[in-house]
C-alpha positions in Angstrom: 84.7 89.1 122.8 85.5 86.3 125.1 88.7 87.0 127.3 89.7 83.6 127.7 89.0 82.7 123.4 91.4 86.0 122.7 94.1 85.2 125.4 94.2 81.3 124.4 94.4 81.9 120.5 97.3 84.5 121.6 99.1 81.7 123.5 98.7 78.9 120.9 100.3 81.6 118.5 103.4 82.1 120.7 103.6 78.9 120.8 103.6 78.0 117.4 106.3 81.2 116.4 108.6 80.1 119.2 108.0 83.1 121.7 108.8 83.4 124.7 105.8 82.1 127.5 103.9 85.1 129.1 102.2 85.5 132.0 98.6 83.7 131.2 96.4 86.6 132.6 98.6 89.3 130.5 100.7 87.8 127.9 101.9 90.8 126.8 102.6 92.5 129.8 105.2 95.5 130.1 105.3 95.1 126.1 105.0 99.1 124.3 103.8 99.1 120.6 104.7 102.2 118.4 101.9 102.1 115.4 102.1 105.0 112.8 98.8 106.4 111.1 97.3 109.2 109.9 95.5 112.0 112.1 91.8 112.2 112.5 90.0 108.8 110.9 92.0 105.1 110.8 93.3 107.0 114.1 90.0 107.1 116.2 89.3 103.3 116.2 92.8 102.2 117.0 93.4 104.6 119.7 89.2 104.0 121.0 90.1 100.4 121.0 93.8 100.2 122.6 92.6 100.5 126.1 90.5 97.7 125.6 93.6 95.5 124.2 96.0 96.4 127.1 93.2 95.6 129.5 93.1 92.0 127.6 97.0 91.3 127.0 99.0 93.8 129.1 100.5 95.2 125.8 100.5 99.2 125.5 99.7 100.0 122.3 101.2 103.5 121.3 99.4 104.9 118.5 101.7 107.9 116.4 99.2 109.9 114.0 100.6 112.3 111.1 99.3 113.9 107.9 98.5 111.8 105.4 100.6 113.5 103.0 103.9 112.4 105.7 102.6 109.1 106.3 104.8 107.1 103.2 107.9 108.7 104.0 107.5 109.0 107.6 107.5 105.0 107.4 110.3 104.5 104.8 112.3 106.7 106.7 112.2 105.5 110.1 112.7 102.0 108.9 115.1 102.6 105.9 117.3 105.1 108.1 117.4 101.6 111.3 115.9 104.2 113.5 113.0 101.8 114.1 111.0 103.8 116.2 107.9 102.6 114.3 107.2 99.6 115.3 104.1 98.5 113.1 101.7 101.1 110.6 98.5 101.1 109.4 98.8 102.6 105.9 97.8 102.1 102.1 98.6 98.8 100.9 99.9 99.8 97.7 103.1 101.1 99.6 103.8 97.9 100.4 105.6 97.1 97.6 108.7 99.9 98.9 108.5 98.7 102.3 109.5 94.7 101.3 111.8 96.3 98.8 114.0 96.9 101.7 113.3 94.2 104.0 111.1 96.4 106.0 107.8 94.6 106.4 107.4 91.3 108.0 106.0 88.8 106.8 103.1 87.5 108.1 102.2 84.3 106.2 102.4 82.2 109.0 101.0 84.0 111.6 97.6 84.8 109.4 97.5 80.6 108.6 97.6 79.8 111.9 95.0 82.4 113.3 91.5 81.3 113.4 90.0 84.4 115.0 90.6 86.2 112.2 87.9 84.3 110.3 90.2 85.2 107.0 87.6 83.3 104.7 85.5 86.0 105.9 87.2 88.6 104.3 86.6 89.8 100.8 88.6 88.0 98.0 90.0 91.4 97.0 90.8 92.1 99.9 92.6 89.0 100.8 95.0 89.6 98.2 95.2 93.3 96.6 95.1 94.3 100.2 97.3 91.6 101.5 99.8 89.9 99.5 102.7 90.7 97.6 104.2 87.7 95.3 102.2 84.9 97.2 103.3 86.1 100.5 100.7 88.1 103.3 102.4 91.2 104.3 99.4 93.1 105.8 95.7 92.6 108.1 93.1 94.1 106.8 91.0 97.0 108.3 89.4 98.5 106.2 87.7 98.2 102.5 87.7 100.9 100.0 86.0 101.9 96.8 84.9 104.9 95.1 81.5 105.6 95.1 78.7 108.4 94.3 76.2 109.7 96.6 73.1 111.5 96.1 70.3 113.0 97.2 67.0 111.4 96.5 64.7 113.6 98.0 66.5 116.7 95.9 66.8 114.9 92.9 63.2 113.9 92.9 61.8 117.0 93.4 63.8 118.3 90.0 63.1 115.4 88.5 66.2 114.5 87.3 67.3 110.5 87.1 70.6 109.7 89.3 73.5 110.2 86.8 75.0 107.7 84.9 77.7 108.9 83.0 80.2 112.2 83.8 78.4 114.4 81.6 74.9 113.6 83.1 76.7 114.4 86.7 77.5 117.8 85.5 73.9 118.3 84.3 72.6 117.3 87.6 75.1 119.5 89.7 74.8 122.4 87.5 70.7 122.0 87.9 70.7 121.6 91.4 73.3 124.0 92.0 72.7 127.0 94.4 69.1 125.7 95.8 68.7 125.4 99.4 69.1 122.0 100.2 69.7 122.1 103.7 66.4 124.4 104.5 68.5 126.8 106.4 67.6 129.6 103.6 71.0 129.5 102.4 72.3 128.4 98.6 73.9 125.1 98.2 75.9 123.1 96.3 75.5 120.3 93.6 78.7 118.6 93.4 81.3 118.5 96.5 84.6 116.8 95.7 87.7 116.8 97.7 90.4 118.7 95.8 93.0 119.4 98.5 96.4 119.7 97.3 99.1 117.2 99.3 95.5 115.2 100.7 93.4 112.7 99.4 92.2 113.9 96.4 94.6 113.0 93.6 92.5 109.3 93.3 89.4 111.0 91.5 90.8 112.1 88.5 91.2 108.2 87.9 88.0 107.5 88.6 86.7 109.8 85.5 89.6 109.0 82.8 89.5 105.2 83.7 85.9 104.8 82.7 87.4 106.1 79.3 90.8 104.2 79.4 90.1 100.4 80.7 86.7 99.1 79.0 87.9 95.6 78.4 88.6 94.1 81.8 90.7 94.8 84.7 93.9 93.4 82.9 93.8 96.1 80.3 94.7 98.7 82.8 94.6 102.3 83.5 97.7 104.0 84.1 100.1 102.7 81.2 100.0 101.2 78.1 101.4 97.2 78.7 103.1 97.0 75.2 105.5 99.6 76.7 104.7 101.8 79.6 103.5 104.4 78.0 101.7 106.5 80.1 97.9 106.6 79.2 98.2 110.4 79.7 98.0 111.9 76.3 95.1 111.6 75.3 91.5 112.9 75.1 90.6 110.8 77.9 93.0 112.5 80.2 92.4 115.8 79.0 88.2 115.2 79.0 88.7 114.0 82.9 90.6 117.8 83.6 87.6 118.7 82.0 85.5 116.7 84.3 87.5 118.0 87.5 87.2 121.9 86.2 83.6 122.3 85.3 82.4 120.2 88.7 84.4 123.1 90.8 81.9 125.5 89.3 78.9 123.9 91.2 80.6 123.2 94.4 81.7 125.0 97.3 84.2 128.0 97.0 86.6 126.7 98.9 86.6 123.5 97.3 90.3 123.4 96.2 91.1 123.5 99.8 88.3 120.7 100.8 89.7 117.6 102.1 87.2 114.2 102.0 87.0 115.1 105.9 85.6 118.2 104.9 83.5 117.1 102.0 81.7 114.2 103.8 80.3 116.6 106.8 78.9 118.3 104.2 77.1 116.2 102.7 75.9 114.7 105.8 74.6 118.1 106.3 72.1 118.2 103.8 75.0 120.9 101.5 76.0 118.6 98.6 73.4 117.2 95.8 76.2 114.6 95.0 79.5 113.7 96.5 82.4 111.6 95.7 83.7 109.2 98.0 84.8 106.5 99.5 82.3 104.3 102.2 83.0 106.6 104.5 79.7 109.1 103.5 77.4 106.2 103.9 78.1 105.1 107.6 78.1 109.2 108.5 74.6 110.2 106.7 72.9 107.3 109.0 74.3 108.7 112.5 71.8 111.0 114.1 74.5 112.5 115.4 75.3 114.0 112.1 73.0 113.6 109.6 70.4 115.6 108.3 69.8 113.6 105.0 69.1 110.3 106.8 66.5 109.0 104.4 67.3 111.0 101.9 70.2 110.2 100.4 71.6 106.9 97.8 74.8 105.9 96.7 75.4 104.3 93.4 78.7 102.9 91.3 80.7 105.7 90.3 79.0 107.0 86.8 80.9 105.9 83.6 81.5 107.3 79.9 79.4 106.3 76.6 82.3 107.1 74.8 86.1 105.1 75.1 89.4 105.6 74.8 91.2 104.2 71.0 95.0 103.6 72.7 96.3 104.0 69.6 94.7 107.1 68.0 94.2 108.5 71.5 90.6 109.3 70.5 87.5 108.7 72.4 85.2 106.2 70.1 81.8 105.7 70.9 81.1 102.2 73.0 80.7 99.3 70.7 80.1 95.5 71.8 83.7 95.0 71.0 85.4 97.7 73.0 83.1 97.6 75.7 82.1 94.3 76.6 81.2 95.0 79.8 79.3 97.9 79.2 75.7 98.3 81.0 73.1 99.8 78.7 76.2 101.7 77.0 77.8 103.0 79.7 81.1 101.4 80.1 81.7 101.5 84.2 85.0 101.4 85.9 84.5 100.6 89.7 88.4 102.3 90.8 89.7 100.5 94.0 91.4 103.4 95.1 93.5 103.3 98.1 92.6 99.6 98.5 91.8 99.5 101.7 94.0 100.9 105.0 95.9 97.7 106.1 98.1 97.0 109.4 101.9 95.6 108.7 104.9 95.2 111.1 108.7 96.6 111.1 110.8 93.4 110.4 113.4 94.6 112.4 111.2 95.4 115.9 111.8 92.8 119.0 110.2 89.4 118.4 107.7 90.4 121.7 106.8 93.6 120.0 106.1 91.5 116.6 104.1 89.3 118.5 101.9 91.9 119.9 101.6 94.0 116.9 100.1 91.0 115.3 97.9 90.1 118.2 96.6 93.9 118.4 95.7 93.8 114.6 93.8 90.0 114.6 92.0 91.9 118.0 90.9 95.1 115.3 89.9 92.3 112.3 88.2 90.0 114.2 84.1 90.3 113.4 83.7 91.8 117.5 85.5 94.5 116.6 85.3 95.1 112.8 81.4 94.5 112.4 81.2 97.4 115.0 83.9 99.8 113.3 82.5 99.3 109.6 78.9 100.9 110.6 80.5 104.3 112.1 81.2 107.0 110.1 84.1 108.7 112.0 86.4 105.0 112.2 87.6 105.4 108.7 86.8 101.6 107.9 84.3 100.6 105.3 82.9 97.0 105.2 85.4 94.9 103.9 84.1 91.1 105.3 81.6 88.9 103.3 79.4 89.5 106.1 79.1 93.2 106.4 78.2 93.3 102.8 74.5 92.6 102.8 72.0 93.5 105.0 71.6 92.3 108.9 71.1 93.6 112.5 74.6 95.0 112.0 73.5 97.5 109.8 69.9 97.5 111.0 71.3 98.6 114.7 73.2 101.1 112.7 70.4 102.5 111.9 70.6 102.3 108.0 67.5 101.0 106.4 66.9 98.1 104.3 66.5 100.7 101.4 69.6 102.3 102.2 71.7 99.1 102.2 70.4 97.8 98.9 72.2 101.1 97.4 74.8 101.4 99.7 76.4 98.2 100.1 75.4 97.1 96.7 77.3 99.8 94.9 80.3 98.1 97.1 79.1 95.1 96.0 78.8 96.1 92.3 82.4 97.8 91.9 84.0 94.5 94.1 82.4 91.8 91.2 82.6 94.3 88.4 84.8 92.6 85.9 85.9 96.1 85.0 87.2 97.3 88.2 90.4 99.5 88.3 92.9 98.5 90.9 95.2 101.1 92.0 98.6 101.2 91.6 101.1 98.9 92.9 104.3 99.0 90.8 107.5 100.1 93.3 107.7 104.4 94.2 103.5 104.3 93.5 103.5 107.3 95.7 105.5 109.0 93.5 103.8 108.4 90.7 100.0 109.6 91.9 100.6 111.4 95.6 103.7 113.6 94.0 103.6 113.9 90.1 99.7 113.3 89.7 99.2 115.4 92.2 100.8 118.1 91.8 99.9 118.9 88.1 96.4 118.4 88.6 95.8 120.7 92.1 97.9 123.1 90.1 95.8 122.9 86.9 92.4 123.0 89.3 94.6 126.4 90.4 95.0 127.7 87.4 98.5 127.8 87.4 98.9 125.6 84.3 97.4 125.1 81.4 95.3 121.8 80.1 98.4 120.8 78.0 101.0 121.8 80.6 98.9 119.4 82.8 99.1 116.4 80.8 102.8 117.1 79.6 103.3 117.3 83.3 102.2 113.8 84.3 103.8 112.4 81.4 106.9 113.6 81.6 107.2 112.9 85.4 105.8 109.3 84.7 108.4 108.9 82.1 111.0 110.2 84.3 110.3 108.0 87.1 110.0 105.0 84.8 113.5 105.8 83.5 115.0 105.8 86.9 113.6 102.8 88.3 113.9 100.9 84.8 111.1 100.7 82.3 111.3 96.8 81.7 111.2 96.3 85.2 108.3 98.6 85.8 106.6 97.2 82.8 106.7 93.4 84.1 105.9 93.9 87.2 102.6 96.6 86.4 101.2 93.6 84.4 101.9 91.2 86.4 99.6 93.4 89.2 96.8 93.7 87.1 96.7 90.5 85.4 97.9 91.4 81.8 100.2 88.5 79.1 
């Protein structure tokens, strides 16, 4: 990037927001920036990079990393308490909705209008606003793009002969078959599924993966997670129970420790030539093409997450084979669900930090958005950002440097691109205390149930009750509202 571009765009901003003039040569000079992440990926690229941005601006930028399971809270209470030691965070987008509840974030509208570095056109639509906005107004930059996704591996799936699986019960098939053959060719047995089912990690988004494919067939305004005549949750039901099912049987084809596997466990793995499928987010993609790390580099696919033949009757709470009419969007039966989850990791600013730390917080995030840096980011593995721009989502020098071949791409990026325009797609949850709802209650019951420390019944009477409470608390009208009004529903 261009010095003089980046230090001029930073000066016509201060300019337009009123701040005080800097020195030219390092506008931010003697400025410190506290930004809060999690450990390990989202971490490595802004710390890599912050060196590089005080050597541009002056600013310092400080970068705090804790467990992803700390993360929320550590943010809502530093800034709910008026500690403020955080000055900006780059965190789930989805929490968003707590942190303006309070007059915590800042908003950003004016400062994302006015920057043309950013190339914002250039970012995914869903992005732009599932990953951005709140009620018209931009709260967060994006970093980062995020769906689920399933990878394979050709060569092993070949040599069985078995097709790349469509729906959840053709995925068991295929891991149970390819279970406990040496995939690796280290003369050891390996595994044929490996999903992350860490308690208090990031694990608790896959169960929506399987029981939306069976819940939301009709569009992404039907939802998921409740019914929108009430707020009922979508729970209990054979959906829900048949995804437990889903989650139970697929630990018996993966690695023993699996309950204790987090997604930065489960992508070396795979990476490693030990996993016939995985679920994940982009993540897997950009690691099995670094030489560094892969041993399946041209021999692995990725593919939309698989789907159900069979959907969910809200009323009867039966499954119902797929029809025309309740799956419209089905493709050759299979009724797909693309999930969203996560959304995306996202930078936003405290409200209440000095105007010159707002000022560089901002500048520091357009510096990690902008195409120099991002197009760079999006093709490594251990950054923690998937392709997110218009761009990076078909094939180029970018990914050709990257060493991914035009074969890989057409899977890879075209499962991204599949679950982004898939009318169908599930997007995560955003009504206020999410967290609650999916990284405590959701949680919780199913990493126990996965234990076997509750039943399938105590599991779903678990997550409904714990829904129910929380909508209770908060207000049930007012959760109801504003859930449809994130997803799109009259």
């Amino acid at each position: 990037m261009r010095i003089g571009v980046f230090l001029a765009g930073v000066s016509a901003f201060a300019a337009l927001v009123g701040a005080p003039a800097f020195a030219q040569d390092k506008p931010f000079a003697g400025v410190t920036v506290n930004v809060i992440t999690q450990t390990g990926a989202i971490q490595e690229p802004l710390q890599r990079r912050a060196p590089e941005f005080e050597a541009l601006t002056g600013a310092k930028i400080n970068v705090i990393a804790v467990p992803f399971s700390d993360l929320y809270q550590k943010i809502l209470t530093d800034w709910a308490s008026g500690t403020n030691s955080v000055d900006a965070g780059v965190f789930a987008p989805q929490w968003m909705v707590d942190y303006i509840a309070g007059g915590y974030l800042e908003d950003l509208t004016p400062r994302v209008e006015a920057d043309k570095d950013i190339q914002q056109d250039d970012v995914g639509a869903f992005f732009r606003d599932f990953s951005e906005k709140y009620s018209g107004k931009t709260y967060m930059i994006t970093l980062d793009g995020d769906f689920h996704m399933m990878y394979y591996r050709k060569d092993v799936l070949e040599a069985a002969g078995l097709a790349v699986p469509k729906t959840w019960d053709e995925y068991l098939e295929v891991a149970k078959a390819t279970h406990g053959k040496d995939m690796s060719g280290d003369g050891t047995p390996d595994f044929g599924s490996c999903i992350a089912k860490k308690r208090n990690a990031q694990s608790y988004w896959f169960v929506t993966d399987v029981v939306g494919s069976m819940t939301q067939s009709k569009g992404t305004s039907q939802g998921t997670f409740f019914n929108t005549k009430d707020m009922t949750p979508l729970v209990n039901n054979d959906a829900f129970r048949k995804a437990l099912d889903f989650l139970s049987e697929s630990t018996k084809y993966g690695p023993p420790d699996e309950l204790n596997l987090d997604v930065s466990d489960t992508r070396p793995l795979f990476a490693s030539g030990r996993c016939a499928l995985n679920l994940d987010w982009g993540d897997v993609g950009t690691i099995s093409i670094d030489p560094a790390q892969s041993k399946v580099m041209g021999k692995w696919g990725a593919a939309i997450m698989p789907g159900s033949k069979e959907v969910l009757n809200w009323d009867t709470g039966k499954l119902e084979a797929c029809t025309a009419e309740n799956c419209p969007h089905a493709i050759d039966g299979v009724n797909h669900a693309p999930f969203a989850a996560f959304g995306g990791w996202g930078g936003g600013i405290n409200a209440a930090a000095d105007p010159k730390v707002k000022d560089a917080a901002y500048a520091y995030f357009s510096f990690m958005t902008q195409p120099a840096q991002s197009n760079a980011d999006v093709t490594v593995g251990g950054t923690g950002f998937n392709p997110y721009r218009t761009s990076q989502l078909s094939y180029s020098d970018l990914w050709k440097k990257a060493n991914m071949s035009e074969e890989e791409a057409k899977v890879y990026l075209g499962a991204i691109n599949d679950s982004m325009s898939s009318p169908n797609m599930i997007l995560d949850l955003r009504i206020p205390q999410n967290q609650k709802y999916q990284q405590v209650v959701l949680d919780e019951a199913v990493s126990r149930f996965l234990a076997g420390e509750i039943d399938k019944e105590a599991t779903v009477s678990a997550v409904e009750e714990g829904w129910n409470e929380l909508n209770d608390e908060i207000g049930k009208d007012k959760q109801l509202d504003l859930y449809k009004a994130t997803i799109g529903a009259k």
